[in-house]
TORTORNU-167621 format. One line per field, with one value per residue (C-alpha): residue in three letters; y negated, z, x negated; residue number from 1. Coordinates in steps of 0.1 Angstrom, whole numbers, plus 5000, padded with zeros to 4 digits. Layout:
BEGIN
code c(ALA,...);
yy c(Y,...);
zz c(Z,...);
xx c(X,...);
pos c(NUM,...);
***
This chain:
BEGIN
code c(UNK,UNK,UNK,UNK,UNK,UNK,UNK,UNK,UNK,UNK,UNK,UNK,UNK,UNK,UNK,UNK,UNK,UNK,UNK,UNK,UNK,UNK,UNK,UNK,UNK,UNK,UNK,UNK,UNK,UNK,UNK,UNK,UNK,UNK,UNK,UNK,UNK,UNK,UNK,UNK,UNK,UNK,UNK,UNK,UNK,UNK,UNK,UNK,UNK,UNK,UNK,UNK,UNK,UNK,UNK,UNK,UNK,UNK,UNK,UNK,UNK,UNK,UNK,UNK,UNK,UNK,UNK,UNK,UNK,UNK,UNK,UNK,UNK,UNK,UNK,UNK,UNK,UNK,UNK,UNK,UNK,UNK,UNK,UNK,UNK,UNK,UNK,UNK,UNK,UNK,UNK,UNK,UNK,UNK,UNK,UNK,UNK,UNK,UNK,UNK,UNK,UNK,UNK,UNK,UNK,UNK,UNK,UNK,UNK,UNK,UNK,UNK,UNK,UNK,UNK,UNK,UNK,UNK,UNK,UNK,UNK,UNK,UNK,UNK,UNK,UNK,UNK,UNK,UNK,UNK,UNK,UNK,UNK,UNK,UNK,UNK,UNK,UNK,UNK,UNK,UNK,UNK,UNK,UNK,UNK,UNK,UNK,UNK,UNK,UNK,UNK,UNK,UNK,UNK,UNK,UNK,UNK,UNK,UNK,UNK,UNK,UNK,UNK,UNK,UNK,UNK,UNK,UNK,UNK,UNK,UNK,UNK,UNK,UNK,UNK,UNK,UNK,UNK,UNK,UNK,UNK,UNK,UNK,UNK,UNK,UNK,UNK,UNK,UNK,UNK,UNK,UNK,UNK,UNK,UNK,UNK,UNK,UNK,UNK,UNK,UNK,UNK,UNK,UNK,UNK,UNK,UNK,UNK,UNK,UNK,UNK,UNK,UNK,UNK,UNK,UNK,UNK,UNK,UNK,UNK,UNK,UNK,UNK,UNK,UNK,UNK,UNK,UNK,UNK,UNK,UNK,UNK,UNK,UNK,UNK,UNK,UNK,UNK,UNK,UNK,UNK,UNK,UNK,UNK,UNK,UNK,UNK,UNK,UNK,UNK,UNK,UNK,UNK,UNK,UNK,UNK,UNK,UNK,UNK,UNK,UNK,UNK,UNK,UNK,UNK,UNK,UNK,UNK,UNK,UNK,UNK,UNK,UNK,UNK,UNK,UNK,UNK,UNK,UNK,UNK,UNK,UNK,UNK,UNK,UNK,UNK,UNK,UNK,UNK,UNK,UNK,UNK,UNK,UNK,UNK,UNK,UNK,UNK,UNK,UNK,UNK,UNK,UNK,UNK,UNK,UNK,UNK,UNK,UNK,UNK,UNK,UNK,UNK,UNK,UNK,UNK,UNK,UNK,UNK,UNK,UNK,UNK,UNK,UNK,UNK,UNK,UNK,UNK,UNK,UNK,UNK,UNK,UNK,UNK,UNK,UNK,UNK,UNK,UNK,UNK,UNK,UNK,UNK,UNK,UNK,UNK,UNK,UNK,UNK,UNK,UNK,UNK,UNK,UNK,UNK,UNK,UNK,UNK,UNK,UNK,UNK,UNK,UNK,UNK,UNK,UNK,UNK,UNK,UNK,UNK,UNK,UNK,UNK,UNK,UNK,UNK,UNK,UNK,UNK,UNK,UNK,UNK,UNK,UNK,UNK,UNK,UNK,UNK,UNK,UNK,UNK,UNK,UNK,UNK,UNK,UNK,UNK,UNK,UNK,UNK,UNK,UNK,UNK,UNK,UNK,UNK,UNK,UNK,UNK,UNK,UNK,UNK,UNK,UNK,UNK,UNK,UNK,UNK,UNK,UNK,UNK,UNK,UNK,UNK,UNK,UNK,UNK,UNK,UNK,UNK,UNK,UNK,UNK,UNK,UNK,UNK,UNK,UNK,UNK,UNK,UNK,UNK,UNK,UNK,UNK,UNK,UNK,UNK,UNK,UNK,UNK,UNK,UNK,UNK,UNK,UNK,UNK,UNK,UNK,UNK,UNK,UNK,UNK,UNK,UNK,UNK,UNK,UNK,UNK,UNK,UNK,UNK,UNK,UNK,UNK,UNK,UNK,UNK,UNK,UNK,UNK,UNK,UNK,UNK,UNK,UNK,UNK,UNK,UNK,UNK,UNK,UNK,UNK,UNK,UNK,UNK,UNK,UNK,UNK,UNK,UNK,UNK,UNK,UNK,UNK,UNK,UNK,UNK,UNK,UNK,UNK,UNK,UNK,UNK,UNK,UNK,UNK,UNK,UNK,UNK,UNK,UNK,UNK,UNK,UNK,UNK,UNK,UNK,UNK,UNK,UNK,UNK,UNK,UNK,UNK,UNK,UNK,UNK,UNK,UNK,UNK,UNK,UNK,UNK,UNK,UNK,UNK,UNK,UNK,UNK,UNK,UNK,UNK,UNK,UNK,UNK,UNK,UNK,UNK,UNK,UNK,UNK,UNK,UNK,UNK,UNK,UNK,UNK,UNK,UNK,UNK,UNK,UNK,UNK,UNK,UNK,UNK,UNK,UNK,UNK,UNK,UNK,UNK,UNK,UNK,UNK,UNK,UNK,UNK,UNK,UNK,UNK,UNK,UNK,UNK,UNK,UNK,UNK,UNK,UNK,UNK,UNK,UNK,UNK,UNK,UNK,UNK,UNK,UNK,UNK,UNK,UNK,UNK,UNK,UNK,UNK,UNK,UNK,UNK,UNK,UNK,UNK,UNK,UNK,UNK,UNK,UNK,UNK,UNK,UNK,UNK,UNK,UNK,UNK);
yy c(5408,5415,5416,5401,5403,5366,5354,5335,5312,5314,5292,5286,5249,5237,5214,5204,5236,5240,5263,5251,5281,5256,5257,5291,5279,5270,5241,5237,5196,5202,5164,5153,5140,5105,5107,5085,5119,5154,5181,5197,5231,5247,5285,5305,5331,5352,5360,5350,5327,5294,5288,5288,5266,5244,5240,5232,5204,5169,5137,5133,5172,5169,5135,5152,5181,5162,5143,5181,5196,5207,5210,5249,5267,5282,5310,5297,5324,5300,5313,5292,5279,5254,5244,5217,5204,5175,5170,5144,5125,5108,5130,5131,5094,5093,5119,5098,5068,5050,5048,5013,5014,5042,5023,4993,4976,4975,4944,4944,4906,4905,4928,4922,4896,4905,4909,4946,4946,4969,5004,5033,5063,5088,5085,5112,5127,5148,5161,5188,5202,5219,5236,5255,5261,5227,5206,5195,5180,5159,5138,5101,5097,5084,5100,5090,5124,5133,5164,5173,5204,5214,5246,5249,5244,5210,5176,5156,5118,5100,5061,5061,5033,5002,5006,4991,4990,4979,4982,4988,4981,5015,5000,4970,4987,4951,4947,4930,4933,4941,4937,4949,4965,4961,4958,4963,4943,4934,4961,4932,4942,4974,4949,4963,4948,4912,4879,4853,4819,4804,4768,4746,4704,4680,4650,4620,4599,4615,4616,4635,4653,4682,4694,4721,4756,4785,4816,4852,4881,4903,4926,4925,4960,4941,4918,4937,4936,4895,4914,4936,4903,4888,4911,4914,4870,4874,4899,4877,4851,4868,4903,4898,4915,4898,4903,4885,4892,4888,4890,4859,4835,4850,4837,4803,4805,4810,4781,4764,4780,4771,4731,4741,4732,4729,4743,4748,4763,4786,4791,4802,4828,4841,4843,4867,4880,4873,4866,4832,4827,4807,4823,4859,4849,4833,4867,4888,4864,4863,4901,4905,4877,4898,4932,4913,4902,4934,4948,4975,5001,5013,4989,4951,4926,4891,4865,4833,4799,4762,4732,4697,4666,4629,4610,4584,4610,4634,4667,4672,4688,4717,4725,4724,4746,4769,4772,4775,4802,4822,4818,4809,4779,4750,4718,4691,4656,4653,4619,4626,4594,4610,4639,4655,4660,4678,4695,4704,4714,4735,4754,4759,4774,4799,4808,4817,4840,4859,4866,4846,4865,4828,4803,4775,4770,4738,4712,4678,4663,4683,4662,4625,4595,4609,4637,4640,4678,4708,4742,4766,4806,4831,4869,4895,4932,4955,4991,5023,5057,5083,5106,5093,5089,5103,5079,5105,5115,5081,5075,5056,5067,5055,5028,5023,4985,4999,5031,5034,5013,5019,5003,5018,5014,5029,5055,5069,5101,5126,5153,5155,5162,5130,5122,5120,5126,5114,5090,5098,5063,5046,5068,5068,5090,5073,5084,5074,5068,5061,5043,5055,5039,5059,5021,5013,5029,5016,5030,5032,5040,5052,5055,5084,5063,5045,5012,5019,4994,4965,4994,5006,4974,4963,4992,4989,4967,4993,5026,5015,5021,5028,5057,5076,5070,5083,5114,5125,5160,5164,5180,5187,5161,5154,5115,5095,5056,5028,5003,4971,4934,4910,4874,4853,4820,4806,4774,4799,4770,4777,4809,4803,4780,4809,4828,4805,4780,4752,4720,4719,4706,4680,4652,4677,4688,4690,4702,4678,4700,4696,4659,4630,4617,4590,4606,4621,4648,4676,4703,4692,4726,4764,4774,4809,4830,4860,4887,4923,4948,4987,5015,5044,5033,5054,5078,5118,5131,5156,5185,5168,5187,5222,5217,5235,5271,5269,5258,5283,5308,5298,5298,5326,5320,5316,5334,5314,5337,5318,5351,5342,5313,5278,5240,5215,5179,5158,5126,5092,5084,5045,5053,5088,5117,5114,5144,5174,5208,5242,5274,5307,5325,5324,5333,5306,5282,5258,5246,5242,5204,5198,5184,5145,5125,5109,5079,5060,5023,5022,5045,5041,5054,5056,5048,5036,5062,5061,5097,5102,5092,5126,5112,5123,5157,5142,5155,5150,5144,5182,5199,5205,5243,5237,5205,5185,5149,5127,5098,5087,5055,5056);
zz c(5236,5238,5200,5197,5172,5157,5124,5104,5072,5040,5013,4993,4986,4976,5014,5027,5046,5060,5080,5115,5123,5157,5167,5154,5135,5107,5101,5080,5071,5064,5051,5054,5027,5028,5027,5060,5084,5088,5112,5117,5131,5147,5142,5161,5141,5172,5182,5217,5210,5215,5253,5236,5213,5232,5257,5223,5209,5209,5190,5172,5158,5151,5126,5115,5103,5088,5063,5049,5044,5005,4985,4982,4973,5007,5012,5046,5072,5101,5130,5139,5171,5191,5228,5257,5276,5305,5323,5352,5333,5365,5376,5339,5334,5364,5354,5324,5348,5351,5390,5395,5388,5411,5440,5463,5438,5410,5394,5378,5382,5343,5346,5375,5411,5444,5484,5473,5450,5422,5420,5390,5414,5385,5344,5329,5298,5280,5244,5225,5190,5166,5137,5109,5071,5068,5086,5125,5149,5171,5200,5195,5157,5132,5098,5059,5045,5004,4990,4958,4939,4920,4907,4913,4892,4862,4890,4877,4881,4870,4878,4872,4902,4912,4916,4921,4897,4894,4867,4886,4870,4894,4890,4910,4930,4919,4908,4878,4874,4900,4899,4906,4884,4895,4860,4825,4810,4777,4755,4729,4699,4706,4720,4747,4780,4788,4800,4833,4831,4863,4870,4895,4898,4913,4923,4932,4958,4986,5021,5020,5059,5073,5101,5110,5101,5111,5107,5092,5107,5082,5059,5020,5014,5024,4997,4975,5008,4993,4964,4985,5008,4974,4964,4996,4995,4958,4966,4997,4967,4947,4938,4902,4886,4886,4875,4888,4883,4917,4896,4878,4912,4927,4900,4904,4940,4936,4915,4944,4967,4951,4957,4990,5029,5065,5067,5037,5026,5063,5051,5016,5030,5057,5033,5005,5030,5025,5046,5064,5055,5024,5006,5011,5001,4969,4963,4964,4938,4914,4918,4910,4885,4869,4868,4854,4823,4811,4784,4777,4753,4744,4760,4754,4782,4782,4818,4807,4823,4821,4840,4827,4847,4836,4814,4837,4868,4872,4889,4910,4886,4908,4911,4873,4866,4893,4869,4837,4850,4876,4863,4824,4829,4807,4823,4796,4799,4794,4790,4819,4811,4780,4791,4766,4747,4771,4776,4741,4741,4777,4758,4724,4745,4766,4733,4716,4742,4753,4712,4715,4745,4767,4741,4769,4805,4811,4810,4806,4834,4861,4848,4867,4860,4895,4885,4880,4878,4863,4871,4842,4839,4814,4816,4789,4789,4758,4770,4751,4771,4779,4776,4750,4751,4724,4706,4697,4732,4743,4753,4771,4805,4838,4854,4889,4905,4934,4957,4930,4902,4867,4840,4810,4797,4769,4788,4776,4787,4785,4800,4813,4840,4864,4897,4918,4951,4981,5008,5037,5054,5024,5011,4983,4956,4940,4902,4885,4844,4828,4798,4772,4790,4821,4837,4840,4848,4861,4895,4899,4933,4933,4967,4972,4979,4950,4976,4992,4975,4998,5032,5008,5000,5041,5049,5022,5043,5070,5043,5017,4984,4976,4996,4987,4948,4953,4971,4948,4931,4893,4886,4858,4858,4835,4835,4827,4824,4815,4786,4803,4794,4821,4825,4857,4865,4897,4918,4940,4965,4995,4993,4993,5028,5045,5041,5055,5030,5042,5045,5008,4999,5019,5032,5053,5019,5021,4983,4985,4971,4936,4935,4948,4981,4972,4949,4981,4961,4972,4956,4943,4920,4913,4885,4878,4846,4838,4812,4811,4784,4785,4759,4746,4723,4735,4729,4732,4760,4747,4770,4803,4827,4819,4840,4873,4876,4861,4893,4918,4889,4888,4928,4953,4973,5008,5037,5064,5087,5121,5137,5170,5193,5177,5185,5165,5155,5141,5130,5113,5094,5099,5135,5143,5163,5173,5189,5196,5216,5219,5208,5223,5228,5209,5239,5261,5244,5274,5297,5333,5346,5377,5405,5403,5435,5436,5455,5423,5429,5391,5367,5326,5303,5326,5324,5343,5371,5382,5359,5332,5303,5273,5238,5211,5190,5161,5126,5121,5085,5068,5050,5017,5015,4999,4980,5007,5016,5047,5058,5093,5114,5149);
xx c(4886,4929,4939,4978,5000,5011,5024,4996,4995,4978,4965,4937,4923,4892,4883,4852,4830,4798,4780,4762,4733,4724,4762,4768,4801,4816,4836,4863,4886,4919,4932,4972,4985,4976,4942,4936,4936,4924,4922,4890,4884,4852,4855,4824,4805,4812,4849,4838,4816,4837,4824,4788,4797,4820,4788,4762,4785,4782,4791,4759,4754,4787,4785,4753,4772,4800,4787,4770,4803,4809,4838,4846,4871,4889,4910,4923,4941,4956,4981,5009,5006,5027,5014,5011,4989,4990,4957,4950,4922,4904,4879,4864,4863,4849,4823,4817,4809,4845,4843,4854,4887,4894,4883,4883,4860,4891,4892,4928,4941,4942,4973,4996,4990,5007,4999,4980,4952,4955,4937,4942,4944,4950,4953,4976,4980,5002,4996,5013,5007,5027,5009,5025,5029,5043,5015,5013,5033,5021,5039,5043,5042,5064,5069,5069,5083,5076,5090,5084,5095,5069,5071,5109,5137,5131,5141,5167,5153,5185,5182,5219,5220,5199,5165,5132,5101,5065,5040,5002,4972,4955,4918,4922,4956,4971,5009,5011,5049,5075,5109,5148,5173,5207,5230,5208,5230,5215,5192,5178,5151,5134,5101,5078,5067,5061,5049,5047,5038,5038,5027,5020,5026,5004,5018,4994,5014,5011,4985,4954,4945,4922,4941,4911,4913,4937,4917,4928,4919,4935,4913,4910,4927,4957,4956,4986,5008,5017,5030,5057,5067,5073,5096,5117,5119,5132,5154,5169,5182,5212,5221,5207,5181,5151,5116,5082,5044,5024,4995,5004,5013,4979,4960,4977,4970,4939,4932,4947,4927,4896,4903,4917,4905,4910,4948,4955,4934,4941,4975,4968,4940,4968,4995,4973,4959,4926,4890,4894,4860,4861,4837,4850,4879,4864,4848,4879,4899,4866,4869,4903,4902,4874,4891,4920,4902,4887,4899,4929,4918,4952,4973,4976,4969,4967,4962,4950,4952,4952,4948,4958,4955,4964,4942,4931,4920,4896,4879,4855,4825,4820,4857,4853,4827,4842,4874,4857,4835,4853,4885,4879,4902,4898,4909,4924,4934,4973,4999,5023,5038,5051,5066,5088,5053,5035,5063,5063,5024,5032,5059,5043,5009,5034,5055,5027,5008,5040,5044,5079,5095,5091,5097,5105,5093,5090,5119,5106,5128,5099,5074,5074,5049,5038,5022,4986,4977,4995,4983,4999,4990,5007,5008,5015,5014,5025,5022,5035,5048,5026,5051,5075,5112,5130,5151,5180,5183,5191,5230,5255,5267,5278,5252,5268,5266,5282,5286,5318,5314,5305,5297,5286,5252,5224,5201,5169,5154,5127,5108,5074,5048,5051,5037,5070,5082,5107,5101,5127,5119,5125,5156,5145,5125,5093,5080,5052,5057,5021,5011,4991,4964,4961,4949,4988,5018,5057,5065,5099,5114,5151,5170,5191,5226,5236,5245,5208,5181,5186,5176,5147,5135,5137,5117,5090,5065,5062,5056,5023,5030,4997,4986,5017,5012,4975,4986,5021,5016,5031,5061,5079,5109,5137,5137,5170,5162,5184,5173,5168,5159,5152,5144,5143,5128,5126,5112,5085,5079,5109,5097,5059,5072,5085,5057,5038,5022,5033,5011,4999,5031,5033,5018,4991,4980,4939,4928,4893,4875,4897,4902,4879,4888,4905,4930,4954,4975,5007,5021,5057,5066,5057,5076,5077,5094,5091,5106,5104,5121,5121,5127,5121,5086,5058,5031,5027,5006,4981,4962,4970,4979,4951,4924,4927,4916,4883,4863,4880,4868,4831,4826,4830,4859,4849,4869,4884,4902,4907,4917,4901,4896,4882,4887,4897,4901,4927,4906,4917,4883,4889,4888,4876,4893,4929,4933,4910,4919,4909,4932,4930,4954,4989,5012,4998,5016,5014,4985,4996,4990,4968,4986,4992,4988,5025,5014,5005,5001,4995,5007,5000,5030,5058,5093,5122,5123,5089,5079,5055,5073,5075,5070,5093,5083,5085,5069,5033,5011,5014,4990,4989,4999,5033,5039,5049,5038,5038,5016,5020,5017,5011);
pos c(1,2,3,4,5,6,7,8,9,10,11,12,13,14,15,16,17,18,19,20,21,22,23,24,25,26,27,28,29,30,31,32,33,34,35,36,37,38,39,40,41,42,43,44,45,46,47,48,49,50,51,52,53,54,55,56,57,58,59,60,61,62,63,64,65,66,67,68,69,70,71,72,73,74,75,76,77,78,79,80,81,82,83,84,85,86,87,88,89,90,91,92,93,94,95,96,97,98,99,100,101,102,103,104,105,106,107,108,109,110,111,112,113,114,115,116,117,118,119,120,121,122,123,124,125,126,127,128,129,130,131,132,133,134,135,136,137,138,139,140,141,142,143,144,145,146,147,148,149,150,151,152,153,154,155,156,157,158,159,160,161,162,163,164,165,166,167,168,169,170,171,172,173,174,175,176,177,178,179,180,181,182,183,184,185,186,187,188,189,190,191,192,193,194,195,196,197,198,199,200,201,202,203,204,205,206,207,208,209,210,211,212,213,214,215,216,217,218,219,220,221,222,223,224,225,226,227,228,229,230,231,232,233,234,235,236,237,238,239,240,241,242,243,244,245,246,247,248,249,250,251,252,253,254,255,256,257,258,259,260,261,262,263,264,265,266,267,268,269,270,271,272,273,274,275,276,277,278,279,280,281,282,283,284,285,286,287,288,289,290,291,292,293,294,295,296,297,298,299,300,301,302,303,304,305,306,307,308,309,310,311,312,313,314,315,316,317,318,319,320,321,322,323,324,325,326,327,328,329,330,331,332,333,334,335,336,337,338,339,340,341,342,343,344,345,346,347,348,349,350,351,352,353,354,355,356,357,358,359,360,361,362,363,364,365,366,367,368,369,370,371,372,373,374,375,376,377,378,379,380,381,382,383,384,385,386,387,388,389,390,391,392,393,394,395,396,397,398,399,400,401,402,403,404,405,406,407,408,409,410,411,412,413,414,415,416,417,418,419,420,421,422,423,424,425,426,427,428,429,430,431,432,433,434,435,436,437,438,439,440,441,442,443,444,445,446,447,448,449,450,451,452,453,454,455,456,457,458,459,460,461,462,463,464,465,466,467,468,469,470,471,472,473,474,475,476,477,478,479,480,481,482,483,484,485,486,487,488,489,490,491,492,493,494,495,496,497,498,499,500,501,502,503,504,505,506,507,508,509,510,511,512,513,514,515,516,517,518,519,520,521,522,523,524,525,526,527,528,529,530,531,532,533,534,535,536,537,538,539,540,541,542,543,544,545,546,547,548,549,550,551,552,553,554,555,556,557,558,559,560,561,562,563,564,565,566,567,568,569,570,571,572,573,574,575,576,577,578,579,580,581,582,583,584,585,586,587,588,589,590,591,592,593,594,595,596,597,598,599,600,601,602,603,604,605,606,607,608,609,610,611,612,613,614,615,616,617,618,619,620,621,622,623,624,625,626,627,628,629,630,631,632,633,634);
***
């Protein structure tokens, strides 16, 4: 019933709402940027109506409720707030019917042996929370930081230093090419994107074995996390540019796969991080396969395949019909024992679908009177700009190799609306360039020092790509972007080793469900080429960025004004609530923790000296008031 004066926030966002006439509240999700949490916040109908309410709630009305919630146009009033809050947790677990522990009847041999047995005499916690314009604060995170200016003065994007690209194909979230720009050295004909023919031998002397099965517990949303290991192992072998399609080597891989068991198969799943049940595994690469193959509108795209194995041999029919049907792979008999024409035919076939920008892959010395099966996929992609570069803008300037050294090279620029921000635990700032079919775009990210791509590309398997491209807000950006021409071929099988696919090429190789059993087979070669080229061809985006104001102007904007006390949630929706509290009362910015009994024969969190250990205050997720991003990892 005291009315204090505090500082509060506003915005107004279209979120999820609903009403509750049982709990006598509304309830409001504010998401981070991110999409993986939220905090949601129970505001009473009554300004002393949270005890009520607090008393009414439990899990199931409250999943009831959630799934109701509409999107509506908010005007949100929030007060800052900062507070902690340590509690001695064992009276309510044992409330909640955790009584063992606490006791003589402890059963705790699992974690430590000695003359005493072990009891939990008390469980302690300590949370605090930090909310304001910018997001929340919560103890014991880490941080991914985007800023982006939107609104503010026209960002410079200047890739006037190396930097790191990928073209995404956003239905299937795949990475068709990815690749490192360290010195554009060569501009060549004014040609759009390219190619990646990458091919596997067979070789048919060597021992066939099922070493049992190794399984994956890794999930199929992880599949594109191959693609980023791929890129940090080629950018381990010289400081070159190179350029590689992950979509290209998975398709090969999963030819491979198809034949595969026992280990290898094991390894293969682990590696692409896929099911370890075969045939979820087998589903996901049909999927993919499938999204692959459809159709550009506006864009052109082109992964086909071939398998040829040596005249006297043969495949297993069901292998066959698996790679005509899944995959639309033709399997043809070749003359290994002639191999200067099949490498003729191999080149020919990869000249003509990359329109000429691969003229040769294969050298016929790879080919051996050993080899019995050659796996051979070719990529091609021809994408215009969105948002096209103008041609008389385009001009040489400094490109620098080093923190200090420049060489001069043929930039490009333009201007346009661009999904772009800054990662502060890559160092780097991330933009988005689409094509004129909205299906693809290059993602280029561009790290702050001009010496910093080998730190960003470290830190890139522990900060998802992904997520942050879903979640950037368009700005208007002024893009500078070199003209560059790459090509870079590469034996893909020491690499393939270290990440773990190992047996099929060697002796342990088990691919019995390709050949018949007495055909024993290895992998001997993945060759892998691929060329990219960049410039200014493109397309003029019409009416894209005028869509916004007309559903806040057809609704009634509803009032949020948490001017009195509510509780709250912060909630990852893969797992549920993270944290939950109750605010009252600005100035009682810190709960007072019950007494702690300090003989603890077992204590959880502590450090060196025996104490609680205090987590570090470290940024949390924000919220999208200002154009601000951050994911977080716990």
């Amino acid at each position: 019933k005291t009315t204090i004066k505090v500082p509060f926030m506003k915005a107004v966002h279209t979120l999820k709402y609903a009403e509750s006439m049982e709990l006598k509240s509304c309830l409001l999700r504010m998401p981070y940027i991110g999409g993986k949490f939220a905090m949601y916040i129970v505001l009473p109908f009554d300004k002393n109506g949270l005890n009520n309410v607090i008393a009414t709630l439990n899990p199931d009305k409250l999943r009831t409720l959630i799934p109701k919630m509409e999107d509506v146009p908010v005007q949100i009033t929030l007060p800052k707030f900062h507070f902690e809050f340590a509690a001695s947790l064992a009276p309510v677990l044992q409330q909640l019917g955790i009584t063992d522990m606490f006791n003589s009847k402890a059963d705790l041999t699992e974690i430590a042996e000695g003359p005493k047995e072990l009891v939990v005499s008390n469980v302690i916690q300590k949370a605090g929370i930090n909310v304001n314009e910018q997001g929340s604060t919560a103890y014991a995170t880490t941080v991914v930081d985007l800023t982006s200016k939107f609104g503010e003065h026209t960002v410079e994007f200047n890739a006037t230093h190396p930097f790191l690209f990928f073209i995404e194909d956003e239905t299937t979230n795949t990475v068709v090419f990815v690749g490192r720009v360290v010195d554009p050295t060569g501009v060549g004909k004014p040609q759009v994107q390219a190619a990646v023919p990458p091919q596997v031998y067979v070789n048919g002397d060597e021992n066939l074995r099922n070493d049992g099965t190794h399984p994956s517990l890794l999930d199929q949303q992880t599949f594109s996390y191959f693609d980023i290991e791929l890129a940090q192992s080629l950018n381990h072998f010289e400081n070159v540019n190179w350029v590689a399609s992950p979509s290209s080597i998975k398709t090969i891989l999963g030819l491979v796969l198809e034949g595969a068991s026992g280990a290898t198969l094991q390894q293969l799943c682990n590696m692409l991080r896929l099911p370890s049940n075969k045939t979820l595994a087998q589903d996901r690469l049909r999927s993919f396969q499938a999204e692959l193959q459809k159709a550009s509108k506006n864009a052109v795209m082109k992964s086909t395949s071939r398998i040829l194995i040596q005249k006297d041999s043969d495949v297993k029919p069901n292998y066959k019909t698996i790679a005509s049907e899944k995959y639309g792979v033709n399997i043809e008999m070749a003359d290994f024992t002639a191999p200067v024409e099949v490498s003729k035919q191999i080149n020919t076939w990869v000249n003509s679908l990359t329109q000429g920008l691969i003229p040769e892959l294969l050298d016929p010395g790879l080919i051996s009177t050993n080899t019995s099966l050659v796996f051979l996929n070719a990529i091609f992609f021809k994408g215009e700009w969105k948002v096209q570069f103008d041609p008389a803008a385009s001009h040489l300037s400094c490109f620098y190799t080093k923190a200090n050294e420049c060489k001069k090279t043929e930039f490009m620029k333009t201007m346009g609306f661009f999904k772009y921000g800054y990662v502060v635990s890559l160092g780097a700032r991330i933009i988005e360039l689409q094509y004129s079919d909205p299906r693809y775009s290059m993602v280029i990210l561009l790290p702050l020092e001009r010496d910093g791509l080998q730190q960003t590309i470290r830190n890139l398997p522990f900060n998802s790509v992904l997520p942050i491209l879903q979640n950037l807000p368009f700005s208007e950006i002024s893009v500078t972007l070199p003209k560059f021409t790459i090509e870079y071929f590469v034996d893909l099988v020491p690499l393939l080793k270290k990440l773990g696919a190992v047996d099929m090429f060697t002796e342990k190789a088990n691919l019995e469900e390709m050949l018949p059993p007495n055909k024993k087979t290895s992998i001997s070669s993945i060759i892998h080429k691929a060329k990219i080229i960049v410039n200014e061809k493109g397309t003029v985006a019409t009416g894209a960025s005028a869509v916004l104001a007309e559903t806040l102007m057809s609704r009634q904007v509803v009032q949020f004004r948490a001017d009195h006390p509510f509780l709250f949630f912060i909630r990852d929706t893969h797992t549920g609530f993270l944290f939950e509290g109750v605010y009252s009362s600005p100035f009682a910015s810190t709960g007072q923790p019950e007494k702690f009994n300090s003989a603890t024969p077992l204590r959880m969190g502590h450090n060196d000296s025996g104490k609680p250990s205090t987590a570090q205050n470290m940024a949390y997720p924000r919220l999208p008031i200002r154009n601000k991003i951050q994911n977080k990892r716990l």
